[in-house]
N, C-alpha and C positions, 0 to 999 in steps of 0.2 A: 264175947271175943269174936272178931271177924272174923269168915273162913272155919271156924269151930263146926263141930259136927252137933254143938246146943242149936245152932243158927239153921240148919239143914237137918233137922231129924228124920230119920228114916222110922217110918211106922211098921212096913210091911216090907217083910225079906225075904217073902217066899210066893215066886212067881203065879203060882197058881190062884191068888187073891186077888191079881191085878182083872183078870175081866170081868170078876163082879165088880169090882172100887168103880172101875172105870163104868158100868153100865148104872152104877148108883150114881155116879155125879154127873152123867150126861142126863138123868131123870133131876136131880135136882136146879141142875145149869135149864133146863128146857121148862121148870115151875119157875126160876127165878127172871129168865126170858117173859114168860106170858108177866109178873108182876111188873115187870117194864116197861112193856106194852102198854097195859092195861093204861101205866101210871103215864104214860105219853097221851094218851087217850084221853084221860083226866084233866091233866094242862091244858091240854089245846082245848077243851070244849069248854072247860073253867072260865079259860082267854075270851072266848067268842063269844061265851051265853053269861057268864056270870054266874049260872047256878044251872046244874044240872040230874036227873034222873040216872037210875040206872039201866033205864031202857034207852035213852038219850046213848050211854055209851055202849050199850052191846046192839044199837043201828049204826054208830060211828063206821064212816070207810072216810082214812083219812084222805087227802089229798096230796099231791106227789110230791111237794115238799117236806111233809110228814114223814108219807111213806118213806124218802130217800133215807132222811134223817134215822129211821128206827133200821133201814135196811142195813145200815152204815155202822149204826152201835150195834148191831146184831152180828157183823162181821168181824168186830173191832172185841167184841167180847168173845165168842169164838177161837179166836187168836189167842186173845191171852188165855184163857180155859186148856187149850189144847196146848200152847207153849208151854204151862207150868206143868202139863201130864207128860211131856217128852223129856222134862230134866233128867238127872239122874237122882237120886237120893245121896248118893257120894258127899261128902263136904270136901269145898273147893280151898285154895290157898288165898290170902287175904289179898284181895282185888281183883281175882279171875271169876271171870262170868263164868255160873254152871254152864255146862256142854249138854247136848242133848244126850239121849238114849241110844247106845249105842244095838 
């Protein structure tokens, strides 16, 4: 059901768990980071050589289109990481955007 508190479940209600949660998913968000990397790294040299080493990719320095491009989803995943930690746990009314953390 929309808006239902099923839709928005609240895990943790007790404030003092929030800055381990939070120090455990900015270690998992910054391992899931470097696999994206890595995997951008992978394309592009796939692109260019057709077949590559693993020393081929850990000498990769991309170039500044690269670079931008990972800078950009690196910014853009950030965002959302961090928007969905400022929600609130509340369950909203059917069709209102959660509101941040008060």
């Amino acid at each position: 059901m929309p808006g239902s508190a099923a839709e928005r479940p609240v895990y943790l209600d007790r404030p003092e768990h929030l800055d381990g949660l939070f120090s455990a998913l900015m270690e998992v968000a910054s391992e899931v980071w470097v696999l994206r990397d890595r995997f951008a790294v992978l394309e592009e040299l796939l692109d260019e050589r057709g077949s590559i080493t693993r020393e081929d990719i850990d000498a990769y320095e991309p170039g500044p289109d690269l670079a931008e491009r990972l800078a950009a989803g690196r910014r853009a995943f950030l965002d959302r990481l961090l928007s969905a930690m400022a929600q609130t746990g509340e369950p909203t009314r059917p069709g209102e955007p959660a509101g941040p953390a008060q």
